[in-house]
N, C-alpha and C positions, 0 to 999 in steps of 0.2 A: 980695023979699029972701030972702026961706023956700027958695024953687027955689034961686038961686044956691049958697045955702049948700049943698045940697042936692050938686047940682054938684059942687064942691069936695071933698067929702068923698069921694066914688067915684070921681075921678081919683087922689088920695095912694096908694089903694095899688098903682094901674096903674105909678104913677114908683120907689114902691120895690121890686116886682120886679124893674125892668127893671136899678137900680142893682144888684143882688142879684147878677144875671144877669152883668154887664161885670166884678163884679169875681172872680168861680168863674172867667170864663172867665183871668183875669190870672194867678190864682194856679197853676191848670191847666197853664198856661206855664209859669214859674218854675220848677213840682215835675218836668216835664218836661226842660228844660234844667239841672237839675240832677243828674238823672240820666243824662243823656245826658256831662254831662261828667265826673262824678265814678264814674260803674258803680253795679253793686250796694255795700252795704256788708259789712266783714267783720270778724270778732269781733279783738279788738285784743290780740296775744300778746307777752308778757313778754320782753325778751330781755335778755341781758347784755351790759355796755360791753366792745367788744373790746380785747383787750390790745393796750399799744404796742407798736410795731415793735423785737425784738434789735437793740442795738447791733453793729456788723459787730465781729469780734474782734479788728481791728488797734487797735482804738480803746480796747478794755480793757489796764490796765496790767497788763504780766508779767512780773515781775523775772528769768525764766528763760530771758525769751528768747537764743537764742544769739548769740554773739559775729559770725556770720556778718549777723546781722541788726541786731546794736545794738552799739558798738564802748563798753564801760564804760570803758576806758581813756582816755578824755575828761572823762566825768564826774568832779566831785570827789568824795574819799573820806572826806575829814576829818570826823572824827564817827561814820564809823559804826565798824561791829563786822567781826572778821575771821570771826564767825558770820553776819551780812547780808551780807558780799559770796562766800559760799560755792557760793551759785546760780548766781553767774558763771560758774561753772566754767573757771577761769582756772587755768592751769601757773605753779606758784610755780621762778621761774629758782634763787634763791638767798634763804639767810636764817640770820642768827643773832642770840641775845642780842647785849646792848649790853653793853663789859667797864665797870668803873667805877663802880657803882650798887647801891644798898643793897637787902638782902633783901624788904625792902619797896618796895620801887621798881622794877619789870623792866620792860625795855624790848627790844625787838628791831628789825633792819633785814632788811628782805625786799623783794624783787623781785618782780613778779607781769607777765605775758604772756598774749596770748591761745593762741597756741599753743607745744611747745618749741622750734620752727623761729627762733621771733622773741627767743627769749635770747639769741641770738649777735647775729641781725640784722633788727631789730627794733625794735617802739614797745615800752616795757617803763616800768613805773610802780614805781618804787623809793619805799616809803614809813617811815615810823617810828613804832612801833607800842607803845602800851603794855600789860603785863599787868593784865587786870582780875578775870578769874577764871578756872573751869574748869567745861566742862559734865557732865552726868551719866554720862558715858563714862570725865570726864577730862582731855579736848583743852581746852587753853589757847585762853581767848578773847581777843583783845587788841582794845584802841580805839585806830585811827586816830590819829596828833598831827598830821604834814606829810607831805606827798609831793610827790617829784619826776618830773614825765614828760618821758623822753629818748627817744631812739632810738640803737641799738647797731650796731654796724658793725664786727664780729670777722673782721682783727686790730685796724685801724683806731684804730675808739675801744669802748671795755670800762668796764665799771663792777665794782668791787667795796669789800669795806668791807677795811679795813687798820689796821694797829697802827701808829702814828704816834709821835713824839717832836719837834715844832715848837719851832723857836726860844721861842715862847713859853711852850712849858710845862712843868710840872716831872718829868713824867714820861711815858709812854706814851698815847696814848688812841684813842678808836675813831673812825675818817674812812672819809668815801666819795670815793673816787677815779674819775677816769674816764683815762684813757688809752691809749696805744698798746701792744696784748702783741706784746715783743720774742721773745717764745719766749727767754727769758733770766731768771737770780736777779734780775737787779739792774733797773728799769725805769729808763728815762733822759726818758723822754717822758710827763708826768702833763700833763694841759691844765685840768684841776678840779681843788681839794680842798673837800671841803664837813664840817665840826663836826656830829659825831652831838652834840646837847646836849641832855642827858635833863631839864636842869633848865628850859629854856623849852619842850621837848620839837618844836622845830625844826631844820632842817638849815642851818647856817648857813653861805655861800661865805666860801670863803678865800682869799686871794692866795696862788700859787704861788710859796715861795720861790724865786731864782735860781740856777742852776744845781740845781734838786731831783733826789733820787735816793730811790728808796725799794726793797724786797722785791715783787717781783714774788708774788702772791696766789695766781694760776692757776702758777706753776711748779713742774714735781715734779720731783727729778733721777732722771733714765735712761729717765723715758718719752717 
């Protein structure tokens, strides 16, 4: 029994070298193939999140762009300022005070085009416009009430504003006309009349009375 034991004791440590041995060799591997697939290593450098990518610039809004590229003459105007649509750079055709209306109260009628070519014949945006102040120069800013967009075709069909006396009212007042210029005082051919009305501060259509006649606007005698 003493021998046996004996035995036993100086094979144990013959088995744990050998187990010592299988697994140096395993690991040996591993640190091997890990190198072979990953490289050396290298010190790990700070860098910053790169910026996003510029928006291309058709994509930013630009109220200046030209009329060649963006036709505003589509757009509605009601509301704004005749100081935010200044950028437009738009040819004013024509424009005057409203008559009839209290010192306190100013209103005007103005035409606006993108070029003068398109006053005669043309898209042309005839709007009505209230005074609201004045900038530090001076120039009157007025706000947007209504506008009308037509197109003009001189002699054909013509736009302007006229001193009226209608059946219904009691004396004179401001209207915008559209008709045919006879190269004449007298106009015999109106196809519109439209109520400059400063108190709803819209343009209001009218029936054309029967047989109508009014002063031709655009006529000067001997030119």
């Amino acid at each position: 029994m003493t021998l046996f034991a004996i035995k036993k004791i100086n094979i144990l440590p013959i088995v744990i070298f050998i187990l010592q041995a299988l697994l140096s060799c395993q690991n040996e591997e591993k640190n091997t193939s890990a190198k072979e697939s990953t490289g050396p290593l290298s010190p790990i450098i700070a860098t910053e999140k790169p910026a996003p990518p510029l928006l291309p610039a058709e994509n930013k809004k630009d109220e200046t762009v030209p009329l060649a590229n963006k036709d505003y003459l589509d757009s509605s105007w009601i509301g704004k300022t005749t100081s935010e649509i200044a950028p437009y750079h738009l040819h004013t055709c024509f424009g005057g005070m409203v008559a009839g209306h209290s010192e306190n109260d100013k209103y005007a009628v103005a035409a606006y085009t993108s070029t003068v070519n398109q006053c005669q014949k043309g898209k042309n945006k005839i709007v009505l416009e209230k005074l609201i102040d004045h900038d530090a120069q001076g120039k009157a800013n007025f706000e947007i009430k209504d506008e009308l967009t037509v197109t003009s075709n001189y002699p054909k069909k013509c736009y302007s504003m006229v001193m009226l006396q209608l059946p219904q009212d009691q004396e004179e007042r401001s209207y915008l006309i559209a008709y045919e210029d006879n190269n004449k005082p007298l106009l015999k051919n109106v196809y519109q009349i439209w109520e400059v009305n400063t108190i709803t501060g819209k343009f209001i259509k009218m029936d054309v009375p029967e047989n109508f006649k009014c002063n031709n606007p655009e006529y000067a005698d001997g030119i």
